[in-house]
Steps between C-alpha positions, in 0.01 A plus 500: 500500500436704832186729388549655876760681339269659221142495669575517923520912443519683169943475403642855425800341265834816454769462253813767432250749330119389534236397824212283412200565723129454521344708247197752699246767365749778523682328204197519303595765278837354382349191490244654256690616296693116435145394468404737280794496249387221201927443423575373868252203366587475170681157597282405817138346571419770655240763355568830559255699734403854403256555786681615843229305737561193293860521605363616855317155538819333374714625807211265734531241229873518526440384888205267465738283306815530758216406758430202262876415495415437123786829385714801637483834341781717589558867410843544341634832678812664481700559844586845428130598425321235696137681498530440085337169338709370200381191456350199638716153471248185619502094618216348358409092434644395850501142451635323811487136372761590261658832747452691185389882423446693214655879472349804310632885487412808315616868576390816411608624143737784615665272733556230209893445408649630825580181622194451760347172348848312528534617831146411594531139377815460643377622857194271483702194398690566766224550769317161336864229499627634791232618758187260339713192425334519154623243233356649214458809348327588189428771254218466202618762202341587171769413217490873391595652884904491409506759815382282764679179305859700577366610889481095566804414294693710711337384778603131441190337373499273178292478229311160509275505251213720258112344603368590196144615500452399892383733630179703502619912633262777580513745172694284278309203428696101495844571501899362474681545812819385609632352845791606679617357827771487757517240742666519803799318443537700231460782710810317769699462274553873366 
C-alpha cells in the first residue's frame, strides 16, 4: 500500500464525466442539502443533519480525519459544472496489515439514476488498484439497497456474504449487512 499516494497532498481523482476534489465551505449549501435530505440515508449509517452549522463543522471534520489518515471524503462533481457538489464517494477502515479499505458513496437525490455512482466507484477503484497498490476493496450494504447492490455489480465486486445482525448503525439500530469485495487480481484480470 503506498499511503503517499492518498495522504502526501489531498488526490483530485477525473474520470470521462466527473472530478473528485476536496470538499470546502463554498460547497456548503449543496452539501446541505445531501445532508439534509432523510432518503439519501435511508440505506446508510449516516443520520441526516437538518442544521446548516452542523454540516458547517462537518466540512473541518471532513479534514481532521484526512489529517488522521483514518478516511478520504471526496466531493463527487461533474466536469461540465465543476463548482456543483453531487455527491461524496469515501475510503474508510484503511487497514495496512491486510492493504485493505472500505468504500462508501451517496449522491444527491436528483442526481440518483444518471449513472454517477457507477462511475464514481469505478473511478475510485481505479485510483485505489492502480495508483495505491490496494489489494482489497470493500463495500458494507444493507440487504434492502438493490441500487447500490447493481452500482458494485457492475463495478465487478462479488457478493461474499450477509453478517446478520453485526452491526450497530447510527438511526437504525443492530442491523444485517452484506459484504462485497474486489480484490485486485480480480481487478487484473478484467
Amino acid at each position: 500500500m503506498r499511503m503517499e499516494s492518498i495522504f502526501e497532498t489531498f488526490p483530485v481523482l477525473a474520470s470521462k464525466n466527473l472530478l473528485f476534489k476536496k470538499i470546502d465551505e463554498s460547497h456548503l449549501q449543496e452539501l446541505y442539502a445531501i445532508y439534509d435530505n432523510d432518503k439519501v440515508f435511508r440505506y446508510c449509517g449516516i443520520i441526516p443533519k437538518h442544521h446548516l452549522q452542523t454540516v458547517k463543522k462537518m466540512i473541518g471534520h471532513f479534514e481532521r480525519d484526512y489529517t488522521k489518515k483514518s478516511r478520504v471524503k471526496w466531493g463527487i462533481f461533474q466536469k461540465d459544472k465543476p463548482h456543483t457538489l453531487v455527491g461524496i464517494i469515501e475510503t474508510m477502515d484503511i487497514n495496512q496489515k491486510v492493504n485493505a479499505v472500505t468504500i462508501g458513496y451517496f449522491l444527491a437525490e436528483n442526481h440518483w439514476g444518471k449513472g454517477i455512482a457507477t462511475e464514481a466507484v469505478s473511478t475510485l477503484v481505479k485510483f485505489l488498484f492502480e495508483e495505491v497498490d490496494i489489494n482489497r476493496i470493500q463495500a458494507e450494504v444493507m440487504p434492502a439497497n438493490e441500487i447500490s447492490k447493481k452500482v458494485l455489480l457492475k463495478n465487478g465486486f462479488i457478493k461474499e456474504g450477509l453478517l446478520r445482525q453485526a452491526v450497530l448503525w447510527s438511526g437504525k439500530g443492530v442491523i444485517d449487512l452484506e459484504i462485497y469485495s474486489m480484490l485486485k487480481k480480480d481487478y487484473m484480470n478484467e
